[in-house]
N, C-alpha and C positions, 0 to 999 in steps of 0.2 A: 504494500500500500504506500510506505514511504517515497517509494520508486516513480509511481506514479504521479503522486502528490509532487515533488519535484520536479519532472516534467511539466505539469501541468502550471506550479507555478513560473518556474521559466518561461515556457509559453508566454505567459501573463506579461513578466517583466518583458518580455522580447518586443511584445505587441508595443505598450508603453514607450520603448524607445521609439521603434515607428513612428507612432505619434508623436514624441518630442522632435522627434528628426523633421515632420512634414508640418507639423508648428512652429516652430526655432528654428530652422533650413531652408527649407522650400515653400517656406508660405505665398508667395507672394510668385510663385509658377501655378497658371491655369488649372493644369489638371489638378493641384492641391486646394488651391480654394474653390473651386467647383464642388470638391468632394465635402465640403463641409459647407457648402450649399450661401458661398458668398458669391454674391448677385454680380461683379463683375472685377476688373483690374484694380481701380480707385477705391473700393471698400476695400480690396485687399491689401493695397497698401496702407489705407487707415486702419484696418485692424491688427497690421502686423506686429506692433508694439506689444498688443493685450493675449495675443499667438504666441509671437515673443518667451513672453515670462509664462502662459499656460504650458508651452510645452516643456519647461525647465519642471515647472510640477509633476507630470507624467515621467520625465528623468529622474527626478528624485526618487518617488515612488516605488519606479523599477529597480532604479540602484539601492535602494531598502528590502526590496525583496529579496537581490543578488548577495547580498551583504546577510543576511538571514539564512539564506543556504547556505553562505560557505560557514558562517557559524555553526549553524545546524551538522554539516557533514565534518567538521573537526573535533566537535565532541562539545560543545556549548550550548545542548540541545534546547536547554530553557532560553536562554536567552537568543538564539537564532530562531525559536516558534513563535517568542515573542514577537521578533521587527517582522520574521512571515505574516504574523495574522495582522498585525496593525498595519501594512503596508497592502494588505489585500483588499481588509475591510476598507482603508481609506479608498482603492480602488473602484472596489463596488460602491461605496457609498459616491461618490462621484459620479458615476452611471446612474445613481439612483439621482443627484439633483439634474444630473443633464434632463433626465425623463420631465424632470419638474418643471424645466425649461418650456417646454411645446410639447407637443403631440408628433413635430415632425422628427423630434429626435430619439424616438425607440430603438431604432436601430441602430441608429452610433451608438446609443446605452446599452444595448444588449451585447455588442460587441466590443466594448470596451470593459463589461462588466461581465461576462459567463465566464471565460479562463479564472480571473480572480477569487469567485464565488468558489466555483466548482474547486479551486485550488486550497481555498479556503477550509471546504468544508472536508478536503479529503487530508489536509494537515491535522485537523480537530480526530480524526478516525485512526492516521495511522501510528 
């Protein structure tokens, strides 16, 4: 199960970087703000700033999870399940205010938010 759950949260933190990379890097390329559903070049670069420091959050995040396994697999098992699950939960909980945002964001919340869950809840089992 630990096997798993590892995978899984990796996964998570992997997605996380993506997103810090396509908010913090490539914001302000078409195909990036299209996919996050900004209306054209000009908001893109006005919101690049607020992208900016969002994707530094998704960075951290993932780098909390990363930091959590290698404690976890060196033998600091409490203290790496710790930043695991606070680093997951903040994940999900963040899917969960996106959803709070609109109706049109269920799916960037589901998909920013099921690896962390699921990773979550298979840390608590294994």
């Amino acid at each position: 199960m630990i096997v798993l759950a590892t995978v899984v949260v990796t996964l998570a933190a992997a997605l996380h970087v993506a997103i810090f990379f396509m908010e913090s890097v490539a914001w302000t390329r078409p195909a990036v703000w299209r996919r996050f559903g900004v209306a054209d070049q000009a908001a893109a670069d006005t919101t690049r700033p607020m992208a900016y420091n969002q994707g530094f959050y998704n960075l951290f995040l993932a780098a909390g999870a990363v930091l959590g396994l290698i404690l976890y697999g060196v033998g600091m098992q409490e203290a790496g399940l710790a930043l695991i699950l606070f680093t997951t939960a903040s994940m999900v909980l963040a899917a969960v205010v996106l959803v709070t945002t609109g109706r049109g964001y269920w799916r960037a919340a589901l998909i920013q938010g099921t690896l962390p869950l699921i990773g979550f809840v298979l840390m608590l089992l294994a």
